[in-house]
Each structure stands twice: as C-alpha cells, then as structure tokens.
C-alpha positions as a LaTeX table, in Angstrom:
\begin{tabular}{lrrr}
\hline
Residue & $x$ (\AA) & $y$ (\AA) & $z$ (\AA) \\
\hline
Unk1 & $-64.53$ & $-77.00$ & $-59.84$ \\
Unk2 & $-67.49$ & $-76.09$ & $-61.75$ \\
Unk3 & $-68.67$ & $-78.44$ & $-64.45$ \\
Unk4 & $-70.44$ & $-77.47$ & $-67.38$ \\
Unk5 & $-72.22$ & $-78.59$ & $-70.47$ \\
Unk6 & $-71.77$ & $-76.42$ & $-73.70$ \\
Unk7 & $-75.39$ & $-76.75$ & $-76.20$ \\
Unk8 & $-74.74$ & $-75.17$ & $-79.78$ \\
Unk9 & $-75.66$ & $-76.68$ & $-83.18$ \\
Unk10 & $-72.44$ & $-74.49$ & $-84.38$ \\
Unk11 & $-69.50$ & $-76.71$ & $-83.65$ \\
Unk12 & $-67.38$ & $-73.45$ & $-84.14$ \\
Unk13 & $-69.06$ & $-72.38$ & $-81.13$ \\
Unk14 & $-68.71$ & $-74.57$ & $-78.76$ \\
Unk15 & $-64.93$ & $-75.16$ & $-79.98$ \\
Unk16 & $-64.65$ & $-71.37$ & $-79.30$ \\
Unk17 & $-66.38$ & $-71.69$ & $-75.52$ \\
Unk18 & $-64.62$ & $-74.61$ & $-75.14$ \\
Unk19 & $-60.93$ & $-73.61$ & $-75.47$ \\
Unk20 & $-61.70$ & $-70.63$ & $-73.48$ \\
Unk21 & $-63.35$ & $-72.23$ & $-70.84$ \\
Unk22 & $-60.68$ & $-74.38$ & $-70.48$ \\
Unk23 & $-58.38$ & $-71.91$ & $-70.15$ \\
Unk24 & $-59.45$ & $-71.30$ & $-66.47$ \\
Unk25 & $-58.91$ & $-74.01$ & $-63.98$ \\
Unk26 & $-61.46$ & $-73.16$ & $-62.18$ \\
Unk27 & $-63.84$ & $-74.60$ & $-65.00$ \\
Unk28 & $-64.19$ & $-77.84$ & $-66.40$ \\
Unk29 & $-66.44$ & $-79.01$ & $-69.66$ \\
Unk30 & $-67.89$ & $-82.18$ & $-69.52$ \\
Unk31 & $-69.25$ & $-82.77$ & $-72.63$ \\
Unk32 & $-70.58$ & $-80.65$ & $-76.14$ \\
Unk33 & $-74.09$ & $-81.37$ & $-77.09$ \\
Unk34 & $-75.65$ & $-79.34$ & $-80.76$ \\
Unk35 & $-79.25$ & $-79.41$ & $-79.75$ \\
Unk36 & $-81.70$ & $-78.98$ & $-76.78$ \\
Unk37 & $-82.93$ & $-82.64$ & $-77.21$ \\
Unk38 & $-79.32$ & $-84.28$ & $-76.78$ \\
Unk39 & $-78.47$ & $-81.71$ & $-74.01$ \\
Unk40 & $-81.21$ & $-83.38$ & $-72.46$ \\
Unk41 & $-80.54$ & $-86.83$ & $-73.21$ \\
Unk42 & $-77.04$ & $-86.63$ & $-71.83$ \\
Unk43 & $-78.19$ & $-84.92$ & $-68.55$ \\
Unk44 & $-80.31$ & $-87.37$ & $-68.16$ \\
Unk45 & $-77.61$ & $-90.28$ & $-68.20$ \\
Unk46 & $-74.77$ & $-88.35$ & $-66.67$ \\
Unk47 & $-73.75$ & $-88.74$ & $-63.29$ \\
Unk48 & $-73.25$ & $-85.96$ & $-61.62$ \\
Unk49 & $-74.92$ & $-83.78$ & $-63.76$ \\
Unk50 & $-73.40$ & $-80.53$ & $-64.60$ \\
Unk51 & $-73.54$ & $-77.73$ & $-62.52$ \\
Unk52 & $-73.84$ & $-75.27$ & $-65.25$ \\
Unk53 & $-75.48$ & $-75.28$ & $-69.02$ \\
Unk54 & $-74.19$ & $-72.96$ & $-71.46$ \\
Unk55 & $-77.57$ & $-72.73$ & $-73.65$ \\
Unk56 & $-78.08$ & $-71.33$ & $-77.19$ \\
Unk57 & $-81.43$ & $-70.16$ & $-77.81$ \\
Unk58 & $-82.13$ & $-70.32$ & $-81.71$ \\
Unk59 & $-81.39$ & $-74.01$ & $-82.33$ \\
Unk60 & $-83.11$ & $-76.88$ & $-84.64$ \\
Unk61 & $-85.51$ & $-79.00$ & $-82.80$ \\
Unk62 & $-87.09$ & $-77.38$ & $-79.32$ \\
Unk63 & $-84.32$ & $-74.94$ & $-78.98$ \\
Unk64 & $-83.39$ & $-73.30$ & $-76.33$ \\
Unk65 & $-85.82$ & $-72.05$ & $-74.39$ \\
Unk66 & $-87.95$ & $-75.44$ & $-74.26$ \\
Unk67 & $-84.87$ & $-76.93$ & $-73.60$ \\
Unk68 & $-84.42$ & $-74.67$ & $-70.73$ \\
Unk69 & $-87.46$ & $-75.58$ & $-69.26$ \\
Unk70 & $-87.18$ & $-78.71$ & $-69.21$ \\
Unk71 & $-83.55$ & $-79.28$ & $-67.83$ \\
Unk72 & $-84.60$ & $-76.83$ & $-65.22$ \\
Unk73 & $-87.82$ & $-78.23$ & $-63.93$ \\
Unk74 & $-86.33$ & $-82.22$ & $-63.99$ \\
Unk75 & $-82.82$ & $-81.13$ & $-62.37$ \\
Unk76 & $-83.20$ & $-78.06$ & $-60.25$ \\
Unk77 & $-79.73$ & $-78.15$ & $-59.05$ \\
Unk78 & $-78.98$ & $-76.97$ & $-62.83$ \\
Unk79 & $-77.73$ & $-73.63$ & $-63.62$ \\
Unk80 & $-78.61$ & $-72.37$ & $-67.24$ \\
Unk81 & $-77.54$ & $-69.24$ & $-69.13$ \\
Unk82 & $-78.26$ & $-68.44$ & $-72.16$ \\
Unk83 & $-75.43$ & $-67.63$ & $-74.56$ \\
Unk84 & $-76.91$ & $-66.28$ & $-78.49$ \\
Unk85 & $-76.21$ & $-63.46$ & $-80.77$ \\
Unk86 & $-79.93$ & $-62.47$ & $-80.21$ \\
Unk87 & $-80.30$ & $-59.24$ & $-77.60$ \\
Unk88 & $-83.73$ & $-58.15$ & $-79.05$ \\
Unk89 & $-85.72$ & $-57.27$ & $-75.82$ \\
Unk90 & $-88.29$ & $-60.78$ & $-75.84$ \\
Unk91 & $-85.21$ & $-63.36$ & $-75.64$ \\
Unk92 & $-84.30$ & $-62.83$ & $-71.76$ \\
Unk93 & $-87.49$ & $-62.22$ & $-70.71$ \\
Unk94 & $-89.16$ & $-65.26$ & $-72.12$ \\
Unk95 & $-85.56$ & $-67.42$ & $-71.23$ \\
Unk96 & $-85.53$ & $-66.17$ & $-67.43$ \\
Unk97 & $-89.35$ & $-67.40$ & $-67.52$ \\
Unk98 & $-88.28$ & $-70.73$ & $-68.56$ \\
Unk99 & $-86.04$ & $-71.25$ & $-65.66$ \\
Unk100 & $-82.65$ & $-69.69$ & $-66.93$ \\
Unk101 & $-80.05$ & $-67.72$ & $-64.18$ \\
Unk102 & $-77.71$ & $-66.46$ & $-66.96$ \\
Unk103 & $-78.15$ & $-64.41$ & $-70.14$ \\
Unk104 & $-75.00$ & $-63.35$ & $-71.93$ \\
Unk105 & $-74.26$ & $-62.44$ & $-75.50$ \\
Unk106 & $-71.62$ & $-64.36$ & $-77.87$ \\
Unk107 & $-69.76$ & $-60.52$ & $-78.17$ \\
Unk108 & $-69.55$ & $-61.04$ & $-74.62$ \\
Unk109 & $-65.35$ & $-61.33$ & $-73.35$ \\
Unk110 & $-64.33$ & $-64.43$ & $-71.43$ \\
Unk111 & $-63.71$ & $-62.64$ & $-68.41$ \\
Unk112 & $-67.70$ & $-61.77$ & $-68.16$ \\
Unk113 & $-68.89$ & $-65.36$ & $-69.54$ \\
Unk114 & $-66.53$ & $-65.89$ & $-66.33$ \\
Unk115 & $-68.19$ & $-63.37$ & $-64.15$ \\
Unk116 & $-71.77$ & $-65.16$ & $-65.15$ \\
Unk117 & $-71.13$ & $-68.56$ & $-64.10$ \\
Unk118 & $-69.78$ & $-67.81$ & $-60.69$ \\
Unk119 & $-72.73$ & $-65.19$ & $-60.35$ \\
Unk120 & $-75.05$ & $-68.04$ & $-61.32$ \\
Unk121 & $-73.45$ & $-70.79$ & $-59.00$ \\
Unk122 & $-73.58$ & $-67.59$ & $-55.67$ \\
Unk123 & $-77.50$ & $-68.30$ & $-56.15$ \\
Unk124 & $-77.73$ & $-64.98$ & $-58.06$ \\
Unk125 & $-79.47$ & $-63.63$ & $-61.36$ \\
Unk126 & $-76.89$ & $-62.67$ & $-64.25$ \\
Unk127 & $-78.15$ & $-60.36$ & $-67.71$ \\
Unk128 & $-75.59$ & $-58.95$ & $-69.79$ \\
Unk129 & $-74.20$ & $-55.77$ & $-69.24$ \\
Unk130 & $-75.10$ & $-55.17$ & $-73.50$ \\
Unk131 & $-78.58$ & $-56.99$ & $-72.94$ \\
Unk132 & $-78.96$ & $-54.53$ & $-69.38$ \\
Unk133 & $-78.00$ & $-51.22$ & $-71.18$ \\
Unk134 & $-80.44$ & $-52.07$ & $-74.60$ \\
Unk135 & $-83.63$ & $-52.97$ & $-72.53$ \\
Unk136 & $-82.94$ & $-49.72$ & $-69.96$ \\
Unk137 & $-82.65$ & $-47.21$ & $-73.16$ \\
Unk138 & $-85.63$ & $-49.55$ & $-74.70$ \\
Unk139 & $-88.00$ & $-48.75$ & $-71.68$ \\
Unk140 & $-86.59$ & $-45.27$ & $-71.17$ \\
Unk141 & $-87.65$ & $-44.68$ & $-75.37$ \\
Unk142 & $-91.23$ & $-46.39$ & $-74.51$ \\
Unk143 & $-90.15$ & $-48.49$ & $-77.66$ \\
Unk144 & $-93.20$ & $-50.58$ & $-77.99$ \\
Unk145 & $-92.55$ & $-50.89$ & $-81.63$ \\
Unk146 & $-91.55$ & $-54.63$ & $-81.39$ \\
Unk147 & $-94.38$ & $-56.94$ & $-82.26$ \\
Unk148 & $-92.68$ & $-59.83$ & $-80.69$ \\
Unk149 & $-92.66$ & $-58.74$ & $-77.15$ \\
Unk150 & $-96.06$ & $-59.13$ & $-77.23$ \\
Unk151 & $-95.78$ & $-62.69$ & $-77.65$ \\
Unk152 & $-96.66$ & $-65.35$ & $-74.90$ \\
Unk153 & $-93.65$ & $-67.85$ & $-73.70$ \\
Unk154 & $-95.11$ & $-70.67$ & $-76.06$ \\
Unk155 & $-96.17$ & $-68.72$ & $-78.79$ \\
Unk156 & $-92.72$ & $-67.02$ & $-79.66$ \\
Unk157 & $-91.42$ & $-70.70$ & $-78.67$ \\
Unk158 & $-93.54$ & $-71.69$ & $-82.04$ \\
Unk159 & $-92.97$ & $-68.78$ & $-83.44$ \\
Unk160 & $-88.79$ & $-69.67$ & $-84.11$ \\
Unk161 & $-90.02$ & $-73.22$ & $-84.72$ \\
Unk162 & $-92.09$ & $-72.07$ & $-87.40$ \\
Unk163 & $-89.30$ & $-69.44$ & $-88.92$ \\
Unk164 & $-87.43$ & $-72.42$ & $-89.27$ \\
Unk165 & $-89.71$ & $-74.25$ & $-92.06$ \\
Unk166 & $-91.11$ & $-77.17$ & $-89.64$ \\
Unk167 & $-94.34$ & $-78.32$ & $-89.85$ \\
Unk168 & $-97.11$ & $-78.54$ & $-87.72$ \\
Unk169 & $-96.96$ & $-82.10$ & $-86.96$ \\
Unk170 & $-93.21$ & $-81.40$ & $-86.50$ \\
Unk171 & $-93.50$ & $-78.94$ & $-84.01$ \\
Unk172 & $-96.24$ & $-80.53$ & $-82.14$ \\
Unk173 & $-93.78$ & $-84.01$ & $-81.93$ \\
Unk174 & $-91.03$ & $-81.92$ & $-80.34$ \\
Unk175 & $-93.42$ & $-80.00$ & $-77.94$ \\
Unk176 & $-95.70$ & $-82.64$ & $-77.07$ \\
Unk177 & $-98.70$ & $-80.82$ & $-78.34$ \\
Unk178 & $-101.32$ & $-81.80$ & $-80.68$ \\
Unk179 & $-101.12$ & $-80.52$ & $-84.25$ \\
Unk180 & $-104.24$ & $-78.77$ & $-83.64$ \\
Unk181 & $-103.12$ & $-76.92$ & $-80.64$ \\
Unk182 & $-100.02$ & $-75.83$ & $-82.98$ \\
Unk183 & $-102.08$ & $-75.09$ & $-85.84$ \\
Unk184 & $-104.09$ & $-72.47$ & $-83.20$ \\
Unk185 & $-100.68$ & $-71.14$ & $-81.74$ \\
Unk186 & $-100.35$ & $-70.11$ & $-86.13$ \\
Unk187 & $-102.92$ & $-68.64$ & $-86.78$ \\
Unk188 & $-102.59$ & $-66.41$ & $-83.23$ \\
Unk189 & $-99.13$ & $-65.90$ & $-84.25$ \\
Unk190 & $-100.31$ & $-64.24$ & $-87.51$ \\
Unk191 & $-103.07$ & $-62.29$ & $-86.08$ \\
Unk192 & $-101.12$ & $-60.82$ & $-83.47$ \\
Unk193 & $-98.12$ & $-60.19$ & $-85.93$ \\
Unk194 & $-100.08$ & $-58.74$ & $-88.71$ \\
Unk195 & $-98.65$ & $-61.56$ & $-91.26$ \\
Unk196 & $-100.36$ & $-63.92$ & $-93.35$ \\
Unk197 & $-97.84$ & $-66.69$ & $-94.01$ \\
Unk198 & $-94.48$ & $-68.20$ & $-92.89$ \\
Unk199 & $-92.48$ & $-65.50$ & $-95.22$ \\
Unk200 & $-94.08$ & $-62.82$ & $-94.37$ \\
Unk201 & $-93.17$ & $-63.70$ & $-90.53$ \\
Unk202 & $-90.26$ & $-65.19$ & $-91.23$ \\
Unk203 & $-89.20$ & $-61.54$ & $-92.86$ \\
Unk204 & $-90.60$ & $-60.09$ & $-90.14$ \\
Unk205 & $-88.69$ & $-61.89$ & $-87.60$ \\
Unk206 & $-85.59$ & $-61.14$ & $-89.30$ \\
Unk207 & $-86.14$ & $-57.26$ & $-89.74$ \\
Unk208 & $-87.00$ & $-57.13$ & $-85.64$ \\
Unk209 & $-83.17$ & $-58.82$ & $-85.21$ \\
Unk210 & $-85.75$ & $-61.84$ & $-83.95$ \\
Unk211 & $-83.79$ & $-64.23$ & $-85.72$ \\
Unk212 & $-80.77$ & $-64.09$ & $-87.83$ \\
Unk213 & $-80.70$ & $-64.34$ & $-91.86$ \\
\hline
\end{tabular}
C-alpha cells in the first residue's frame, strides 16, 4: 500500500483528493497538512514517512516548490508531485528542479492522479498529459512571450512570495535568507520583468496565468 501525504491550504482540496484517494485500496492517506512548513514538520516526526506527497505549488508561507526541496533533499525516499491549477510553462520546470517526480493538474481525473503515483513509485518521471501537450505546442509556436520563464528557481520562488503581499523580512524568515539578499532578488525581479512595484507584478503575474486572481 502506498501512503501519502496531501499539502493544500484549501481544505476543499484535500477533502476532494482525499475521498478519492480513498476510494482505491491500493492507496492510503496518512495525514492532511495546508502549508509547506507543516508538511514538513509532520514528515519530520512521522514514522514511516510517506511514500508519496501530493504538493500544491501556490501556497502561503514557502510554498510549494521550497517545500519540495526541502522534503526531497532531507528524505530522498520521498516521492513528490505537484498537484495546482497553474500549467503556465515555468511551474514544472522550476518544480522538477526542486526535486519533484510528479506534475499533474487539479482538472486532472482520478484515474491519471492514479496513473502518477504508481509512475512515480516505478522510479519514473510523470508530467501531465494537459501540462505535456501546452509546453509541446508552446515550443513548437517559439512562444517566448512569457517573462516568467526567464526567471531563475529562487527568483520566481520570491517572485509568488512577493505577489502574495509579504515583506522582505518575511520572506527572508521563511527562506533563510537575509533581507538584503531578498531585497536584491526585488529589484532583479523588476528589472527582468519590466515592473516597478508589487502591483504592477502582481498584475503581471496574473495576466501570464502565473498566479490566480
């Protein structure tokens, strides 16, 4: 039986995942965490830890990605796919970087968020057959005309933190940074982006399907 550990900060979510997940008896959830941070905590005092992490991406705190990183560097046995609404072309790249096996969308059907996990437990790789078909027509268009996939691993990690209204000194508690190093990731973040302020790239972020309104 495969465990596995469901991290949303939408309790409708995970209640959704949840029920289906527990339809098959081949899976079994041990627990519901809403943020990276107490994913992380609970891994950390769990015994066995579980074999797979169902992972949103655009959560409070260090999100998804971070969190990703993390769980995947301290517990390599760990198997973590990504499961958001976002499909823009940056979000599997950058989540496969931080260690991630899985990427599937929340449209997804249960027999495919099925199809992931055991894909992810053979050893293999699993993207979305919606997330596959956008980035093949994407690179078939040359569509370069996303801003964000320009973006280093960190910087569009700071980037969401920032979209989200949290201060420097926030963001460099949850990352381990200092708020000087943060206040440099900004002000690259701008430049590259062509923005001046956090509304202008929150906007931005939002019109490039980057985050949701």
């Amino acid at each position: 039986m495969t465990n596995i550990l469901l991290v949303d900060d939408h309790e409708l979510v995970r209640s959704g995942l949840r029920s289906i997940l527990e339809g098959n008896p081949k899976f079994n959830v041990l627990a519901e965490q809403n943020s990276g941070e107490a994913a992380l905590e609970f891994i950390q005092k769990t015994t066995p830890v579980p074999d797979v992490v169902l992972m949103d991406i655009n959560m409070p705190g260090i999100g998804g990605i971070e969190a990703t990183r993390r769980i995947t560097r301290a517990f390599p046995t760990i198997r973590v796919i990504g499961v958001t609404a976002l499909q823009e072309k940056p979000f599997p790249a950058q989540l496969f970087k931080a260690g991630a096996s899985g990427y599937i969308t929340k449209g997804c059907d249960a027999s495919e968020m099925f199809r992931a996990i055991d894909t992810v437990m053979s050893g293999q790789q699993y993207l979305a057959n919606d997330v596959s078909e956008k980035m093949t027509l994407s690179s078939l268009n040359n569509d370069n005309d996303n801003p964000f996939a320009e973006l280093s691993e960190r910087e569009m990690q700071v980037m969401l933190m920032v979209t989200k209204g949290l201060s420097n000194q926030n963001i460099s508690d949850s990352l381990f940074l200092s708020p000087k190093t943060i206040s440099t990731y900004r002000h690259r973040l701008f430049e590259k982006l062509d923005v001046s302020n956090d509304v202008e790239l929150t906007h931005l972020a939002i019109r490039h399907g980057i985050i949701e309104q």
